[in-house]
C-alpha positions in Angstrom: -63.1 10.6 4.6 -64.5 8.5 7.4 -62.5 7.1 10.6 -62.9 4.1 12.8 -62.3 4.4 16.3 -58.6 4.8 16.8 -57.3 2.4 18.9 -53.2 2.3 18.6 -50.7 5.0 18.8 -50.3 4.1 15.0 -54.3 5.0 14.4 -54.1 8.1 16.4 -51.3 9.4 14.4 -52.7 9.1 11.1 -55.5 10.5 12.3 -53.6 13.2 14.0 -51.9 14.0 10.4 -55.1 13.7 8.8 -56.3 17.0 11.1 -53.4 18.5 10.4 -53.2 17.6 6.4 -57.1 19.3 5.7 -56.5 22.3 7.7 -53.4 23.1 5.4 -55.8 22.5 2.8 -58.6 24.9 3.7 -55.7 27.4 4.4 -55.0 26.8 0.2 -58.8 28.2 0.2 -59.5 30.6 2.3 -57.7 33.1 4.8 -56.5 32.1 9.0 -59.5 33.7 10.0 -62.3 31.7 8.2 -60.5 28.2 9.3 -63.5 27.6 11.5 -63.1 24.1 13.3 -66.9 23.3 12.5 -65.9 23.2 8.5 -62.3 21.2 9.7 -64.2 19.0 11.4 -66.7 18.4 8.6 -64.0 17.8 5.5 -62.1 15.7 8.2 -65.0 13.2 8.4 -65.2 13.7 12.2 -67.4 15.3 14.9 -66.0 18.3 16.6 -66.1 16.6 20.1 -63.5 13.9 17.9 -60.9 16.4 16.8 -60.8 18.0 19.9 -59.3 14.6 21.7 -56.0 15.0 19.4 -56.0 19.3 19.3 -57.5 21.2 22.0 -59.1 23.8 19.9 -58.5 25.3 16.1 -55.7 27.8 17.4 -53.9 24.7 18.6 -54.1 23.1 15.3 -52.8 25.9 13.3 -50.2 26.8 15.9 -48.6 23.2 14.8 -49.0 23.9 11.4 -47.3 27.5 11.9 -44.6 25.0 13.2 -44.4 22.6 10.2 -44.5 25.4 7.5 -41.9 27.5 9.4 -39.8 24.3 9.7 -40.4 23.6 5.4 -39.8 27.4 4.5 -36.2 27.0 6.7 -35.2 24.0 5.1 -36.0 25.8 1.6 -34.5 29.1 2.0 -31.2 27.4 3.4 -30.9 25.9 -0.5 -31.8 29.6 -1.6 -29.0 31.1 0.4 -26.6 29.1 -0.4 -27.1 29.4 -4.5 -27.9 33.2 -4.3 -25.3 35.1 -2.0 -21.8 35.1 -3.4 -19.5 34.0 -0.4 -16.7 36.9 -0.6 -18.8 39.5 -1.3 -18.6 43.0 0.9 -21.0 42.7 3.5 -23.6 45.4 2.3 -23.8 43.4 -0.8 -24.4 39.8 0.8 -26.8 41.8 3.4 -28.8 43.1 0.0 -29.0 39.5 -1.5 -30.3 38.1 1.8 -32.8 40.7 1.7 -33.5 39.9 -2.0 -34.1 36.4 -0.8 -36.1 36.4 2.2 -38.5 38.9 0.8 -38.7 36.7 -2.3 -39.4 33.6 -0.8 -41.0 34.6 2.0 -43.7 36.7 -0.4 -44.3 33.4 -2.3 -45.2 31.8 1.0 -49.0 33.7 1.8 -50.4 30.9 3.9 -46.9 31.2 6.5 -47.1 35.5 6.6 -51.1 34.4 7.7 -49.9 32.6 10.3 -47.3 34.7 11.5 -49.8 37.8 11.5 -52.1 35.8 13.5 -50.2 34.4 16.1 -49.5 36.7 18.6 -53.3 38.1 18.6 -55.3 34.8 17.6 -53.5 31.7 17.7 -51.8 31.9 21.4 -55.1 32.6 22.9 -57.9 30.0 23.6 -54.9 27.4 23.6 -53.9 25.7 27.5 -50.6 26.5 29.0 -48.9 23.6 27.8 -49.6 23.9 24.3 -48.5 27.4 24.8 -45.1 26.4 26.5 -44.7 23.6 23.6 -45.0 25.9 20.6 -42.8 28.6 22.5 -39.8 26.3 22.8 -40.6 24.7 18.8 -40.5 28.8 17.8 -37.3 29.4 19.6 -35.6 26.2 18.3 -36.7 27.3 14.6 -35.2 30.8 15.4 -32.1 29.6 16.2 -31.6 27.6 13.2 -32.6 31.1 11.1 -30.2 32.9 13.4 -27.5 30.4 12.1 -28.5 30.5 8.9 -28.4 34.0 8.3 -24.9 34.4 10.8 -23.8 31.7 7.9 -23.8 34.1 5.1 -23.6 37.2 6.7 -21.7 36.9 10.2 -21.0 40.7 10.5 -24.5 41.0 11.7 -23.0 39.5 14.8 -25.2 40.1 18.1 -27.5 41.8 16.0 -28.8 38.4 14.2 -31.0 37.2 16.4 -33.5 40.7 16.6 -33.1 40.8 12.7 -34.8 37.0 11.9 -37.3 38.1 14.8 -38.2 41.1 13.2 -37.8 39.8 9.8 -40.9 37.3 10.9 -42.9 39.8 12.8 -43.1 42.0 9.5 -44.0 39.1 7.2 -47.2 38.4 9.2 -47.6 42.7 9.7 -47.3 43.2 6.5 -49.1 40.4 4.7 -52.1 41.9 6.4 -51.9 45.0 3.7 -50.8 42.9 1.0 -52.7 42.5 -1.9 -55.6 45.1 -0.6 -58.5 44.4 -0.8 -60.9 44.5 -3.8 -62.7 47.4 -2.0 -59.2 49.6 -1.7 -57.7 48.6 -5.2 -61.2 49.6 -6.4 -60.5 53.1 -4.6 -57.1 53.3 -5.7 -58.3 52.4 -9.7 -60.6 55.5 -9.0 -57.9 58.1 -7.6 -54.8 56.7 -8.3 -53.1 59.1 -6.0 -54.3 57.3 -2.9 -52.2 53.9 -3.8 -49.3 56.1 -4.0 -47.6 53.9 -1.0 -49.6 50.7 -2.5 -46.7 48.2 -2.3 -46.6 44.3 -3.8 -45.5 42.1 -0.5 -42.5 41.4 -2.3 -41.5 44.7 -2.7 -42.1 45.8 1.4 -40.7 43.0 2.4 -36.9 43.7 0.6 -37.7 47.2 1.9 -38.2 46.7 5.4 -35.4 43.9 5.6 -33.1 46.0 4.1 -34.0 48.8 6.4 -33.4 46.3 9.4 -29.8 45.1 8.0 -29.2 48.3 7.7 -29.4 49.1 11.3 -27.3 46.1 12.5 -24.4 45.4 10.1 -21.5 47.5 11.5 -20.3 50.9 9.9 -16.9 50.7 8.5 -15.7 54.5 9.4 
């Protein structure tokens, strides 16, 4: 596609989307680390020096996508909670189908566990102090609404909600990184079978290491 010169807030902000809209695209493609803006800028239809008067670099740009997929995945799984964990269950059962869940849908969700894995050691650098301050307050709004959506279905976690969504999120992004190996490991593994031993689908580590969290915070009945 090719842009004229924007010249009303209208303009900007389809212009704006446009960024925004190919850069989800190329994340379809191809991993967080080969979004290069040079190819975003190219499939975009402008010059660098052009997408760098509405997003100050590429970390910028995928720090408000991080944003908008975080937002969509909330808005998704709320639906998935409420169909799939039975109200007046005991609490280790609800905890288990919330750990079912999350590891579920977040598992189906690759492009989101990139971002997550990328953003505290790519995507917060090479970004200004206000973009930095803007995503931080967007990230703790959307934790809140997890923290409320999770206390919804399982409000023994109690105090203990809030470090379980954080952590919940930091291992998506950790763990995404391992998840599926790649064709130089699985070719290893396909060779000596007894060195995937641990090999786990994303799925899978996921409902283990959420379950191993809610394990930690739900209270013991003694």
């Amino acid at each position: 596609m090719t842009f004229q010169r924007a010249r009303s807030e209208e303009q900007r902000e389809i212009r704006r989307r446009a960024i925004l809209d190919t850069a989800a695209a190329m994340l379809d493609e191809m991993p967080v680390a080969e979004v290069s803006l040079n190819e975003l800028s190219r499939r975009v239809g402008l010059a660098k020096s052009n997408v760098l008067r509405y997003f100050e670099s590429r970390e910028a740009v995928l720090l408000e996508l991080l944003d908008v997929f975080l937002g969509n995945w909330l808005a998704e799984v709320a639906e998935e909670l409420a169909a799939g964990i039975e109200a007046h269950a005991a609490p280790e059962v609800r905890a288990a189908q919330l750990a079912e869940i999350l590891s579920r849908s977040l598992a189906g969700r690759v492009v989101l566990c990139d971002l997550f894995g990328a953003q505290g050691g790519v995507l917060e650098h090479n970004v200004s102090v206000e973009v930095v301050k803007r995503h931080k307050r967007s990230s703790l709004a959307r934790l809140a609404d997890m923290v409320e959506l999770v206390r919804r279905h399982v409000p023994e976690l109690g105090d203990g909600t809030q470090l379980f969504c954080l952590m919940s999120l930091v291992s998506a992004g950790a763990l995404s990184a391992y998840v599926p190996p790649p064709p130089s490991l699985l070719a290893a593994y396909a060779d000596e079978p007894a060195l995937g031993v641990l090999n786990l689908e994303l799925r899978d580590a996921l409902r283990f290491s959420f379950t191993s969290a809610l394990l930690g915070v739900l209270p013991r009945v003694e």
